[in-house]
C-alpha positions in Angstrom: -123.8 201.4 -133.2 -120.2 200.9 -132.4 -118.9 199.3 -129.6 -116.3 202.2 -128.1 -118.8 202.8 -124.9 -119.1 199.1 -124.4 -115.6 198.5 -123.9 -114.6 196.6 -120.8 -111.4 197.6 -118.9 -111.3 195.2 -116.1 -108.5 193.1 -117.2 -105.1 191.8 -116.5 -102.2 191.4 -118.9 -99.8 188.6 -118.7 -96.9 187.1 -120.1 -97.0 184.2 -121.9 -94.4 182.3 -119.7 -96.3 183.6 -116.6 -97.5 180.3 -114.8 -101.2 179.8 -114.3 -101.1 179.8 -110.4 -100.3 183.9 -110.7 -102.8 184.4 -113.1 -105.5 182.6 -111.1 -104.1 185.0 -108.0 -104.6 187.7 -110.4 -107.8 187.1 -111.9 -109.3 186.1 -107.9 -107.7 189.5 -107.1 -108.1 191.6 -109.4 -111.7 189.6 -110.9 -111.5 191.0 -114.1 -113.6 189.9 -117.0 -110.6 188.1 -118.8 -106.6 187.8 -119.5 -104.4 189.3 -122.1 -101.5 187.6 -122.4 -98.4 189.0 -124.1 -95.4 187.9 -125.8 -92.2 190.0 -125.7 -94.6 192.7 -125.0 -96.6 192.1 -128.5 -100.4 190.7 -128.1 -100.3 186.9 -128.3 -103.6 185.8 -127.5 -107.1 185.8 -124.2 -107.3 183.5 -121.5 -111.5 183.7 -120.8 -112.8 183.9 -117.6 -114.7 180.6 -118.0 -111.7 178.5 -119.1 -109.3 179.8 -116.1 -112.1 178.3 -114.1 -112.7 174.8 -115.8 -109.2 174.4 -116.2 -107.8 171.8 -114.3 -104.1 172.5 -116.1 -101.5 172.7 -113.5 -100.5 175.6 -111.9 -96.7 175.4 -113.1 -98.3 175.2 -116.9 -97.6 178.6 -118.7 -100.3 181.1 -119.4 -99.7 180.0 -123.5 -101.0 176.5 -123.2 -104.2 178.0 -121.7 -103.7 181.1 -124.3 -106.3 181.3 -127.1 -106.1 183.2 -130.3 -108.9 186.0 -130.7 -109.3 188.4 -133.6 -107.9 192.4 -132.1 -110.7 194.6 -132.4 -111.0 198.4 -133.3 -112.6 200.4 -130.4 -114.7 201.7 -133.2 -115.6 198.5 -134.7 -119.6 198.3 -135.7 -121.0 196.0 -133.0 -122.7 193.6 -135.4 -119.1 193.3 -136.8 -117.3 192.5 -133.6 -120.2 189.7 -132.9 -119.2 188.0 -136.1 -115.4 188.3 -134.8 -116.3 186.6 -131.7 -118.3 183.8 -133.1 -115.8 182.9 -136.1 -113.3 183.3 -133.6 -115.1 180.7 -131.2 -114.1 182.8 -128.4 -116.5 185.2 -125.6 -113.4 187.8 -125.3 -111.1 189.7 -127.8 -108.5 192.7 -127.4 -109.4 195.9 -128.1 -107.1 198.3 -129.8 -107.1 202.3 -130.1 -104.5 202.5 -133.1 -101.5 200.2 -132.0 -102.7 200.7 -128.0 -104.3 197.8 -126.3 -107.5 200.1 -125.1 -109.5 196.9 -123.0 -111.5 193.6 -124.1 -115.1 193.3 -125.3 -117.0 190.3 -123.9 -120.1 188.3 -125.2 -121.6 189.5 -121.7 -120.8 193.4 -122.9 -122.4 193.2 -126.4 -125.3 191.1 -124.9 -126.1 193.9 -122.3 -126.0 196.9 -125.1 -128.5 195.4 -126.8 -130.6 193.7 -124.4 -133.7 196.0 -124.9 -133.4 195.6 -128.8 -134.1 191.7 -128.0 -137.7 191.5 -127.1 -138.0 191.6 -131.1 -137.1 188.1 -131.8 -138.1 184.9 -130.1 -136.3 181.6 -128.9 -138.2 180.1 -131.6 -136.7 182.2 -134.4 -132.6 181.5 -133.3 -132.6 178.6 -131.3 -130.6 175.1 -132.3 -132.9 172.6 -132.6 -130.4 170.0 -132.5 -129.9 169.0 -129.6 -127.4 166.4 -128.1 -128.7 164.3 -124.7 -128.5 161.4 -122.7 -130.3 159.1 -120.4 -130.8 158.5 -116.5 -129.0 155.4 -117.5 -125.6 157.0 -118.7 -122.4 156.7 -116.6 -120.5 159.5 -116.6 -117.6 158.5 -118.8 -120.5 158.0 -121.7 -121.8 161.8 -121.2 -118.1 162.7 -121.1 -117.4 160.8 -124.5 -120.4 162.7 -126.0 -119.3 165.6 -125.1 -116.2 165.1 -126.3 -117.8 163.6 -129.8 -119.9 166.3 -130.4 -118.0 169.3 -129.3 -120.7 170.6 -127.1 -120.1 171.9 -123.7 -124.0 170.9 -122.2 -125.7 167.4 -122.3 -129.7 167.8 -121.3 -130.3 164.2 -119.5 -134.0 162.3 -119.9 -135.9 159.8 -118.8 -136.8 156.9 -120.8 -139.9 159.3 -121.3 -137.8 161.7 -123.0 -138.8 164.0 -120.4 -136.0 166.5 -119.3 -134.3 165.6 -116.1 -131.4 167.0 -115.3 -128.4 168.6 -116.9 -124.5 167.9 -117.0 -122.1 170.3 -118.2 -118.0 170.4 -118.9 -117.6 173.1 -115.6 -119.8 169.9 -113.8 -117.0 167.2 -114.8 -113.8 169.5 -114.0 -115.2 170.4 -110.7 -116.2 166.3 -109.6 -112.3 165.5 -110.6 -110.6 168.5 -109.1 -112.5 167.6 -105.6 -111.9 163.9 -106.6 -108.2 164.8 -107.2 -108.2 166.2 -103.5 -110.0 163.2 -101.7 -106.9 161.4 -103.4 -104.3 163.5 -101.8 -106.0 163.1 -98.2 -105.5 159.2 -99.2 -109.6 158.7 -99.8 -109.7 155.4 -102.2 -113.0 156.5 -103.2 -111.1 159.1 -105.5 -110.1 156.4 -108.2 -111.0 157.6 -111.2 -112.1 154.3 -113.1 -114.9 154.7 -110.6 -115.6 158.0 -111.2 -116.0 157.0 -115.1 -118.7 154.4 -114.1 -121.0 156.8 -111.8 -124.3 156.8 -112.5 -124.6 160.7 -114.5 -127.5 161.7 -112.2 -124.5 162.3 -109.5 -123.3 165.1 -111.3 -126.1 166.6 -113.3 -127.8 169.5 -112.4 -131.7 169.6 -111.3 -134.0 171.2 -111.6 -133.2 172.9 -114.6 -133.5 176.3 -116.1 -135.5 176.5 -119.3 -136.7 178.3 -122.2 -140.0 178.3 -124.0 -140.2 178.7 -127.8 -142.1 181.6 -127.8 -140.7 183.4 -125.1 -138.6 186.7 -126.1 -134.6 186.5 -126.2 -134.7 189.6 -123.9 -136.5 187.4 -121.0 -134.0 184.2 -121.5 -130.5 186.6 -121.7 -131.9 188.0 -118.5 -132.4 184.8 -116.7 -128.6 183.6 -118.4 -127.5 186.6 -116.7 -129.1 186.3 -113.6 -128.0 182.9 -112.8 -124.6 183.2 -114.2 -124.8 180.5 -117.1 -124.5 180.7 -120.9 -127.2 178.8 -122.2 -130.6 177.3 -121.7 -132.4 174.2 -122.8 -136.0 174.5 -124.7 -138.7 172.7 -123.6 -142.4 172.1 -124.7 -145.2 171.5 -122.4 -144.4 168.0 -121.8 -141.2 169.2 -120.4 -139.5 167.1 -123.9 -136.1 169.0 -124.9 -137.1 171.2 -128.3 -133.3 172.5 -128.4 -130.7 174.5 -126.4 -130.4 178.6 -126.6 -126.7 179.5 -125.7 -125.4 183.5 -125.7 -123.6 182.4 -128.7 -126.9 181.9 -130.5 -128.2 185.4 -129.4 -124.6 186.7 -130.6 -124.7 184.7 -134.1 -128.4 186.1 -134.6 -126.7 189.8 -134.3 -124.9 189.2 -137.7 -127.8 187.9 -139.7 -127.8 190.0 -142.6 -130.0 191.0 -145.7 -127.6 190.9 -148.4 -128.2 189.5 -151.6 -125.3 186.8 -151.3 -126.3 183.9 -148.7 -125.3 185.0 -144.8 -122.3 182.0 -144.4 -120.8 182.5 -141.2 -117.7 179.8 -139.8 -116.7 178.9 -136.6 -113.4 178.1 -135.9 -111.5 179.9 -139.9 -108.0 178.9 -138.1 -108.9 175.1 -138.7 -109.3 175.7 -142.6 -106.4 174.5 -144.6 -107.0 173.4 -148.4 -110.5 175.1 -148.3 -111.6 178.9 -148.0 -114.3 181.0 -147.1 -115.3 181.7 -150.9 -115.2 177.8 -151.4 -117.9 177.3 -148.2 -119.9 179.4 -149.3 -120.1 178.4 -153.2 -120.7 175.1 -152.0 -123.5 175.9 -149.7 -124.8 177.8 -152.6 -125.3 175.1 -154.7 -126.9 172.8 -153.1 -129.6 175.2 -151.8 -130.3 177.0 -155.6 -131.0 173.3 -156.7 -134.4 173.9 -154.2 -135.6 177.3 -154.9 -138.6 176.8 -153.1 -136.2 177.0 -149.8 -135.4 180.7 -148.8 -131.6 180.3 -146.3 -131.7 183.1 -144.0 -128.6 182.5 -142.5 -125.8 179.2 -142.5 -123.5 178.6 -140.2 -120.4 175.9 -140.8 -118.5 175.0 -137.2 -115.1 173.1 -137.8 -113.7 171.3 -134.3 -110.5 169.5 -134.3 -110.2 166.2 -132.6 -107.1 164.8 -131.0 -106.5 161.8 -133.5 -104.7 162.5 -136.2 -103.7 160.8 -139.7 -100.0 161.8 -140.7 -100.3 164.6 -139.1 -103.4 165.6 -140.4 -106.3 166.0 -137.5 -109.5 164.4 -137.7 -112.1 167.5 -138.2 -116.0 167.1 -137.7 -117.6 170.0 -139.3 -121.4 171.0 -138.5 -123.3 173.1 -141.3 -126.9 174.6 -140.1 -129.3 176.5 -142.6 -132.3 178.6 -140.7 -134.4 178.5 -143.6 -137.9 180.2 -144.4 -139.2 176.1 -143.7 -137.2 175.6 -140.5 -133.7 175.0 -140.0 -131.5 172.1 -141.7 -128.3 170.7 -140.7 -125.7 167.7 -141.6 -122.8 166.7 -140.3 -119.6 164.8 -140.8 -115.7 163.7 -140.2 -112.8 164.0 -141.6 -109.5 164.0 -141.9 -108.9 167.9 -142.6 -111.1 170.7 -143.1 -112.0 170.2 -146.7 -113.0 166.4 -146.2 -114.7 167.2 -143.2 -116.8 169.7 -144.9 -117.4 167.8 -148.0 -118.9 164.9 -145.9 -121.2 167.3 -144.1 -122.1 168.9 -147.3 -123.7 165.9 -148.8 -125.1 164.7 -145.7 -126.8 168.0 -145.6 -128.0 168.1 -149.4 -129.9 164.8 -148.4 -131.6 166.4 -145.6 -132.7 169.0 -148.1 -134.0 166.7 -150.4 -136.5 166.1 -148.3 -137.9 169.2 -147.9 -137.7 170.3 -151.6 -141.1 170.5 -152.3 -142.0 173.3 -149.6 -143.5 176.5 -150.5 -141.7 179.4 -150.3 -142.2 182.3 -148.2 -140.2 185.2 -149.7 -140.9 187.5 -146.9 -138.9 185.1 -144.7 -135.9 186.3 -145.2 -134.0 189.3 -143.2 -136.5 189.3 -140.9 -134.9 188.8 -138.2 -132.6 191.7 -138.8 -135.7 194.4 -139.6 -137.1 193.4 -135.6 -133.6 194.5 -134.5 -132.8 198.0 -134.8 -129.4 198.2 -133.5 
């Protein structure tokens, strides 16, 4: 399946020196599914719908701060193919090209929708992350900002001291408290200040009651209720309402790409932040560490880089995140670094410990691919 019926047209093309007040005119015009911008008439990079609308950049700020860089796409490109594009590109929208002729974009949303039927094959439980990032009642907002921040994530599930799911707090949650702070400021409201606004108890912002997901319930149900309600993930709960994991559309997406190939699946989030390191590299590494534990069968890894601010002579500080789905569960480690290549190595070994533990499973050679046999796509 390729994706040329798929392909959205409902977009507006920019110039990178345009300033972000005419593209927000555009896109509350126009409300197409994303921005093209353009540079001397040349493709430069996609503004998403969703970061136009967190953004709190100024309006005089030039559609190229905003601008991010997305892999161009052929309007015959295999749909598993362009899922993998999106992913590794970290982005939900890419240009698509007939020959040299920008044709439209292709969304997460789009590819989602095509195969929607297809996903009553697989189950939260077989594609879900199952490391999950929270905090308490008794955060302030400045600490669920930090973690956010820390861990690169764009949701925070908040509990109880019961561990019992209470509430949610997102990125879009934060930008929208400071812009509407940022307005009670210019009508001269003190209660604006933003050293207050750090200290505020998180249950002000969070979201409650929250939509869930259920281990065993089919993809097909929970893309439905993400599209339903307009939001792009879901947390997992058990029946003491306890957070299993979170299920975002960029799971579902990732799960398209799982493969039965002979080579281990190694898919990477974020290639533009590789510098002394490559792809073959990743995935040798990787390799190694799980043939030292045949017992383990790796259906699919996944290695997401993301750059921090700090930097060490020029160098930034990289955490990098590497996540097996095994035939025994799924494994991950972690780590920091300044640069890819330290980043990963540090989350490599952290990893191989976490496997050590689980090296005396038994196998189950059946495990593996079968994701990709429930999907016929």
């Amino acid at each position: 399946m390729d994706i040329t019926d798929i392909v959205v047209e409902e977009f507006v093309e920019v110039d990178a020196d345009e300033r972000l007040a005419k593209v927000r005119a555009a896109f509350d015009e126009a409300n197409p599914k994303g921005v093209i911008v353009t540079e001397d008439g040349d493709y430069a990079g996609v503004i998403g719908e969703s970061e136009l609308v967190k953004s709190r950049i100024q309006d005089d700020t030039k559609a190229s701060v905003l601008m991010t860089s997305a892999p161009r796409v052929d309007h015959h490109e295999d749909i598993r193919e362009t899922a993998r594009l999106l992913v590794e590109g970290d982005v939900n929208v890419a240009p698509v090209f007939r020959g040299e002729q920008l044709a439209g974009i292709i969304t997460t949303d789009a590819i989602l929708a095509a195969v929607l039927e297809n996903l009553d094959a697989l189950t939260v439980g077989q594609i879900y992350t199952d490391e999950v990032i929270t905090a308490t009642t008794a955060a302030t907002v400045g600490q669920a900002i930090n973690r956010l921040r820390e861990h690169g994530v764009s949701r925070l599930p908040i509990v109880d001291d019961r561990d019992a799911l209470t509430g949610i707090i997102t990125t879009h949650d934060i930008v929208d408290f400071v812009v509407r702070d940022e307005n009670r400021q210019e009508k001269g409201d003190r209660s604006g200040d933003r050293d207050r606004m750090l200290d505020l108890p998180v249950e002000n912002l969070m979201t409650d009651p929250v939509l869930t997901a259920e281990l065993s319930e089919s993809v097909e149900a929970i893309v439905e209720r993400m599209f339903d309600n307009d939001i792009s993930g879901l947390v997992v709960t058990d029946e003491t309402d306890s957070v299993d994991g979170i299920i975002t559309k960029t799971d579902v997406l990732r799960a398209l790409t799982f493969t039965e190939e002979e080579s281990m699946d190694v898919q990477i989030t974020n290639v533009k932040l590789l510098d002394s390191i490559d792809r073959a590299e990743i995935v040798d590494s990787i390799t190694q560490v799980v043939d030292k534990y045949q017992a383990m069968n790796v259906i699919h890894a996944h290695v997401r880089f993301h750059e921090h601010k700090e930097k060490l002579r020029g160098t930034p500080l990289i955490q990098a995140q590497i996540r097996l789905r095994t035939s025994h569960g799924q494994l991950a480690g972690s780590g920091e670094g300044y640069g890819a290549n330290h980043a990963f190595h540090v989350a490599l070994d952290k990893l191989e410990r976490n496997v050590l533990e689980r090296k005396g499973v038994n196998a189950d050679a059946k495990q593996r691919g079968q994701l990709l046999q429930n999907l016929e796509l």
